[in-house]
C-alpha positions in Angstrom: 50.4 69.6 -42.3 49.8 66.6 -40.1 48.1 63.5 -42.0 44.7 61.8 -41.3 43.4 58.6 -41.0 39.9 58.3 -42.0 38.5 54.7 -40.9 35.4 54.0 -42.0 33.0 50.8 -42.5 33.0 48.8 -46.0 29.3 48.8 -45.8 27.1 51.2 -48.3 23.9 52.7 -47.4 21.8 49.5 -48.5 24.3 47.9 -45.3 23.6 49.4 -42.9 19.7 48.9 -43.2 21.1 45.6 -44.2 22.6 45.2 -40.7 19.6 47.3 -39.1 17.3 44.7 -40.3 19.8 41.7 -39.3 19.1 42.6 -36.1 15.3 43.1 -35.9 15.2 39.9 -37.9 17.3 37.8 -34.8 15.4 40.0 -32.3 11.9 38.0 -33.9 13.0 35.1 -34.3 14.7 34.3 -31.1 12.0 35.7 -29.0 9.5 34.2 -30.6 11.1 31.0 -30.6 11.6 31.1 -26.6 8.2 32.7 -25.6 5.6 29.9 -25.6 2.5 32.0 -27.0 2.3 29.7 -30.5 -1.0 28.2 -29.5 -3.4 29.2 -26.8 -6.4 26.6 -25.1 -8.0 26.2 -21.7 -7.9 23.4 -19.4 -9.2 22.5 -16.2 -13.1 22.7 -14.3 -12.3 26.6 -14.6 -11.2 27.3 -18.1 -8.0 28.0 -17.3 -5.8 29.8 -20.4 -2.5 27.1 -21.5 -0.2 28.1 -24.2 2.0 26.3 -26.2 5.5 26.9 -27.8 7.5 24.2 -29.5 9.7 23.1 -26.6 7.9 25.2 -23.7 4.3 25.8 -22.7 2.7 27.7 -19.8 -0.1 26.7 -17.3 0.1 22.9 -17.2 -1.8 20.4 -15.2 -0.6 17.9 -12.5 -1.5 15.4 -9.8 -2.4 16.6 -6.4 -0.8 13.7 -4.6 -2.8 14.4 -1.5 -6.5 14.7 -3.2 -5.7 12.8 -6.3 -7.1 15.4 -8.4 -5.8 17.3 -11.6 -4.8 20.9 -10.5 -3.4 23.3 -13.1 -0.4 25.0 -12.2 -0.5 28.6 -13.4 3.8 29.0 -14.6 5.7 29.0 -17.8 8.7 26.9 -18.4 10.3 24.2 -20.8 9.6 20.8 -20.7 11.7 19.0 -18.5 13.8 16.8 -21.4 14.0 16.6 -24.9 11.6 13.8 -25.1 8.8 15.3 -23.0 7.8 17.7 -25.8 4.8 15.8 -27.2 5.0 14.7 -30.4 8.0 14.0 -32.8 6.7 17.6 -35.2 7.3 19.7 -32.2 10.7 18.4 -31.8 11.9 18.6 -35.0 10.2 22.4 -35.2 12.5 23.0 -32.3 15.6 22.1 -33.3 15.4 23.4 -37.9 13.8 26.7 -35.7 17.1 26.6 -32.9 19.4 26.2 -35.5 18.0 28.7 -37.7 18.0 31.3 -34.5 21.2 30.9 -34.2 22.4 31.7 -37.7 20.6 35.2 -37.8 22.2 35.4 -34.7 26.2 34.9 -36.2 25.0 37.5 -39.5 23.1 40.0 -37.1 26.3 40.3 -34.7 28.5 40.3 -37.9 26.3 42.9 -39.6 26.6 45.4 -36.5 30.2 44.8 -36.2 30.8 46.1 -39.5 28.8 48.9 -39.2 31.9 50.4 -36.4 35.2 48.5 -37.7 36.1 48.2 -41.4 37.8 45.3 -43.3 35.0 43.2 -41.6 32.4 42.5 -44.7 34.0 42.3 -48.3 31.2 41.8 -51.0 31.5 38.2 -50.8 31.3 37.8 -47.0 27.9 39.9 -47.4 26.8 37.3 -49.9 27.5 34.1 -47.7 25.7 36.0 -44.8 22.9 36.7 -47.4 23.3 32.9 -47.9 23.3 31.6 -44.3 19.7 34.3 -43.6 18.6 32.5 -46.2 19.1 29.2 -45.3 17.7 30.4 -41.5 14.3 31.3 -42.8 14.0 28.3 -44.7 14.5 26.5 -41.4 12.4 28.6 -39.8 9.7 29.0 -42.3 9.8 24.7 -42.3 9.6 24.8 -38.5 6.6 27.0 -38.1 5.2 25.0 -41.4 5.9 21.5 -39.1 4.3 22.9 -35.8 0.8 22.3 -36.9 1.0 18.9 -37.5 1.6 18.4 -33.6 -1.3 19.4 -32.9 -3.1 15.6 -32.8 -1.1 15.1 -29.8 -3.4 14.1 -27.2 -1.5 17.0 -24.7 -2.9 19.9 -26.9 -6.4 17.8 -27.9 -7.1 18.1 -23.9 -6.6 21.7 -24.2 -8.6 22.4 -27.5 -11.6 20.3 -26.5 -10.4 17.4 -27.5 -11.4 18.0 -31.3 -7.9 19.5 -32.6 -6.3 17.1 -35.6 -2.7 18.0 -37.6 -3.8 21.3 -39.1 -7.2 21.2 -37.4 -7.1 23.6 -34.0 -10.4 22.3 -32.8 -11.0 25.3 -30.2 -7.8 26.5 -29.4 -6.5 29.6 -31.6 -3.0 30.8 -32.4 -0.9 33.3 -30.5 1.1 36.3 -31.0 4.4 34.6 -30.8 4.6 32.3 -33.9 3.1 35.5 -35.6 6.3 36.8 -34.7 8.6 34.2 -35.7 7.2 34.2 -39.1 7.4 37.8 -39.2 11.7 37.2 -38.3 11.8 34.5 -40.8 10.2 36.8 -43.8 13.0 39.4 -42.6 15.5 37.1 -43.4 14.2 36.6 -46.7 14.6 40.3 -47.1 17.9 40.7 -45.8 18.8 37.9 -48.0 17.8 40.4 -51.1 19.7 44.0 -49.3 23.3 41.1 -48.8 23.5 41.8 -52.2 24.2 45.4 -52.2 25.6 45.7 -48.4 29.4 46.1 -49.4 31.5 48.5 -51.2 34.7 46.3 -51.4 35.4 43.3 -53.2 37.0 40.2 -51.6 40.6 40.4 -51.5 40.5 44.3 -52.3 42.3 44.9 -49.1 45.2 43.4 -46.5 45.2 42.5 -43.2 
């Protein structure tokens, strides 16, 4: 009778929706940490919509160096250096939220690993991802907690009427996007609880 080998993954059924929600947690956070629809104004003779992320923003105004007037250029991108983005909050938001993305991004691409190729996740490798999505939403949660606080910057006050203070959003209102980032950040928190349970081996239960 020929012998079999059966490989299977070290996760348990609470790991793989551990890894399942890894990766819907990375898939929030990181696109709404790119996509600049945090805080949404108008600018301009003609009301036009601006939005604002932490280190991009789209619709933007600039000097017609022919007529010498303010013309708002209707395109989405980052702001040119590190410095440009407005206010010191905004900066800091954007590099606890960067770092943060990137650590659900190490755990989710761990997670789905493990769910093809075993001897990847032990019990205590689980935890210390559990640990690191942890410490990612905390970032996260502290960056989207900071953003706010930018909004006294006299960039965003010309888009929300001029009336907009730290925590105060004068006329502008928020967007979709840093819905979604908080969303990511609370499925951290979650996955953080599931790390617990995502692995049937111990550490050391097996050899390379």
């Amino acid at each position: 009778m020929r012998s079999k080998m059966i490989t299977r993954s070290t996760l348990t059924g609470v790991g793989y929706v551990w890894a399942f929600l890894s990766m819907i947690s990375m898939g929030l956070v990181c696109t709404g940490f790119y996509l600049p629809y945090w805080l949404k104004g108008t600018m301009g003779n003609n009301n036009t919509t601006v939005f604002f992320g932490t280190f991009r923003r789209c619709n933007y105004p600039t000097l017609d160096s022919t007529t010498g007037a303010i013309t708002v250029i209707s395109e989405c991108g980052r702001y040119t250096t590190f410095s440009d983005i407005p206010n010191l909050s905004w900066q800091i938001a954007t590099i606890v939220i960067g770092v943060g993305c990137g650590l659900t991004i190490l755990v989710a691409f761990t997670a789905i690993l493990s769910c093809c190729i075993k001897d990847i996740i032990s019990r205590g490798v689980a935890r210390l991802g559990g640990v690191l999505q942890l410490l990612a939403g905390l970032l996260i949660g502290a960056g989207c907690a900071l953003y706010p606080n930018g909004w006294d910057s006299r960039e965003v006050q010309l888009a929300c009427g001029g009336t907009s203070q730290s925590y105060a959003l004068g006329s502008c209102t928020m967007a979709w996007a840093y819905y979604v980032t908080i969303a990511g950040a609370a499925t951290s928190f979650l996955c953080t609880c599931l790390s617990c349970h995502a692995s049937r081996e111990k550490s050391g239960s097996y050899g390379l």
